[in-house]
C-alpha atoms as a printed R data frame, in Angstrom:
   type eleno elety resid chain resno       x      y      z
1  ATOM     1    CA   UNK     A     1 -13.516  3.478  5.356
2  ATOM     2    CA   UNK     A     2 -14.915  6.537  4.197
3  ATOM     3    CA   UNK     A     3 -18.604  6.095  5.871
4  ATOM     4    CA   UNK     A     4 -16.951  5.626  8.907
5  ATOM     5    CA   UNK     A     5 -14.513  8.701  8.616
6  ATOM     6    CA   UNK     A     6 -18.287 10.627  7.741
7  ATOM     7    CA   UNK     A     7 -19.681  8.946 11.156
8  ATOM     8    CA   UNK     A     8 -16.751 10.650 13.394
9  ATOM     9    CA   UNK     A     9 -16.574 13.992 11.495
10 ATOM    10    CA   UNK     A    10 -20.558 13.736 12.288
11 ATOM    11    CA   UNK     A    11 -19.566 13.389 16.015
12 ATOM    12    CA   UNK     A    12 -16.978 15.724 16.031
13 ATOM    13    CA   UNK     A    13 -19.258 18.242 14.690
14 ATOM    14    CA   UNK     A    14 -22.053 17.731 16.838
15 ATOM    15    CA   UNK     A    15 -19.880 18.120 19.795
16 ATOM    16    CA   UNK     A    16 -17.770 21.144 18.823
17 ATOM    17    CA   UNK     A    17 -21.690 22.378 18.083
18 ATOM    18    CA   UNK     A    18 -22.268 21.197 21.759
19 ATOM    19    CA   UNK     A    19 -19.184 22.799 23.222
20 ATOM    20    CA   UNK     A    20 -19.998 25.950 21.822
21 ATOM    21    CA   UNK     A    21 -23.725 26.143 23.274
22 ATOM    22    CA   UNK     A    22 -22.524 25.017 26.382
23 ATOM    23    CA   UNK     A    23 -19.214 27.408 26.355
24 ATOM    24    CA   UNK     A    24 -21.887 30.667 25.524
25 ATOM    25    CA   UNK     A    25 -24.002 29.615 28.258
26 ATOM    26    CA   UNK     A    26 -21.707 29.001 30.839
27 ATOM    27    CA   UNK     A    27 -19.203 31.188 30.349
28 ATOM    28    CA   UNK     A    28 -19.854 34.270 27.806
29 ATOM    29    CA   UNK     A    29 -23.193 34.980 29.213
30 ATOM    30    CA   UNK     A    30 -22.327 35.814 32.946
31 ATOM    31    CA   UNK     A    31 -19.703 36.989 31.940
32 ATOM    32    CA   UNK     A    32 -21.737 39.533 29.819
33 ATOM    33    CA   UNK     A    33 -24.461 40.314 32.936
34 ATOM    34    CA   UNK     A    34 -21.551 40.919 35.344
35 ATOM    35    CA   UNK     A    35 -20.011 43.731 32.565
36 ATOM    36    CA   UNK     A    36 -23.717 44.795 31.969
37 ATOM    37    CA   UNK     A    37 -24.128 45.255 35.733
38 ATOM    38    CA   UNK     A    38 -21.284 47.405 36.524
39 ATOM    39    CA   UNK     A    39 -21.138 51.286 36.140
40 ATOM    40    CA   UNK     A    40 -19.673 52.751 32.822
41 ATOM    41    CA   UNK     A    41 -17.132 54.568 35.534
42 ATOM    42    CA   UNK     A    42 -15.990 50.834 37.020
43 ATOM    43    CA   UNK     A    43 -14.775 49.396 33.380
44 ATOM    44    CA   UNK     A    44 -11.023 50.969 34.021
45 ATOM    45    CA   UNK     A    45 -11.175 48.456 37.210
46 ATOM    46    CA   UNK     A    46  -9.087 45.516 37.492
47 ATOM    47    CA   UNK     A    47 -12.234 43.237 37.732
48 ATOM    48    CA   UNK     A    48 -13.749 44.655 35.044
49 ATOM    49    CA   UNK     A    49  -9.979 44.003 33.111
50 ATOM    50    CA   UNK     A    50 -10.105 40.324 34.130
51 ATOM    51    CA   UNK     A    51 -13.491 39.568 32.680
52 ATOM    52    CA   UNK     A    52 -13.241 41.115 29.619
53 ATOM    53    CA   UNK     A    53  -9.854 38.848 29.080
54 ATOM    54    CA   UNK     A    54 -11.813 36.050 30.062
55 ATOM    55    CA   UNK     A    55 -14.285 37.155 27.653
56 ATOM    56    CA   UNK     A    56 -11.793 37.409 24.853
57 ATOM    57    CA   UNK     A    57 -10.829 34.028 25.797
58 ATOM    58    CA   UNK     A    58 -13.744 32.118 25.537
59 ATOM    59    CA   UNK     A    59 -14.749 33.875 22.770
60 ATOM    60    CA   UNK     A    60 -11.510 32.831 20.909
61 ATOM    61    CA   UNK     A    61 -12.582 29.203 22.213
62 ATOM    62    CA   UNK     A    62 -16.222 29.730 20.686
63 ATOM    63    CA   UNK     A    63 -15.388 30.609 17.525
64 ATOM    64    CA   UNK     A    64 -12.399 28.253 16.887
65 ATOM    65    CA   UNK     A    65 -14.812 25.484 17.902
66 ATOM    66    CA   UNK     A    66 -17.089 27.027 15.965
67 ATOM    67    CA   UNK     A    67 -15.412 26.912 12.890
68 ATOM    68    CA   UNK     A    68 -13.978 23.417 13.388
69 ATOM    69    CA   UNK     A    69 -17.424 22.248 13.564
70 ATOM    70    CA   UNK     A    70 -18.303 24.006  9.909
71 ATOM    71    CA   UNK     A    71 -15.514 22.631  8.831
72 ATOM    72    CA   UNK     A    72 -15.753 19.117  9.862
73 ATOM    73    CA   UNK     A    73 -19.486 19.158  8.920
74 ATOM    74    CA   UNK     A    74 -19.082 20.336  5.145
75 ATOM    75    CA   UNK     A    75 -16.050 17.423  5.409
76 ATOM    76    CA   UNK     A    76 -18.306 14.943  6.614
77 ATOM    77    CA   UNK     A    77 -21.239 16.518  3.726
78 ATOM    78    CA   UNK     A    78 -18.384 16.309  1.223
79 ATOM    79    CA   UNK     A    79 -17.843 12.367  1.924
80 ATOM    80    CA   UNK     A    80 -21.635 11.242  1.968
81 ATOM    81    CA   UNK     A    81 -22.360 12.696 -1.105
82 ATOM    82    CA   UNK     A    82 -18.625 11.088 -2.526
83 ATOM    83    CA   UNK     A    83 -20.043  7.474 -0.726
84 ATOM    84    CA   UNK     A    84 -23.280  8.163 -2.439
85 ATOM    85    CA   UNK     A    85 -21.878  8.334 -6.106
C-alpha cells in the first residue's frame, strides 16, 4: 500500500509543481507588466487596486500550492526510503 500512496503523492507533487508554473505564467506575470506599465501617479487607481488584489490572490494560490507540493514530495521521499528498508 505504501508504494502506491508514494506513486500519488509523486503525482500530486508534480502537478501542484505544474499548477504553480502555469499559475506564474498565466496569471502573476501580466499581471506584473500591466503594474510595470502604468505611471507611479496611476497606482491610487481603481484598476491598479484590482490587480494588485488579484495579485495577492494568486500569489496566495502559488505559494499554498507551492508548499503542498514540498510537502507531499518530502512525504512521498519519506515513504520510498521507508519501502526501501
Amino acid at each position: 500500500m505504501s508504494r502506491i500512496a508514494g506513486i500519488i503523492l509523486i503525482f500530486l507533487c508534480t502537478t501542484a509543481a505544474w499548477v504553480v508554473l502555469g499559475a506564474t505564467i498565466m496569471v502573476t506575470v501580466p499581471i506584473n507588466k500591466e503594474l510595470e506599465a502604468q505611471p507611479a501617479t496611476d497606482y491610487p487607481s481603481d484598476r491598479s487596486q484590482s490587480l494588485v488584489k488579484n495579485w495577492s490572490r494568486a500569489h496566495a494560490v502559488r505559494t499554498t500550492l507551492g508548499i503542498g507540493a514540498f510537502v507531499c514530495a518530502v512525504a512521498a521521499s519519506n515513504l520510498g526510503s521507508r519501502h526501501a528498508k
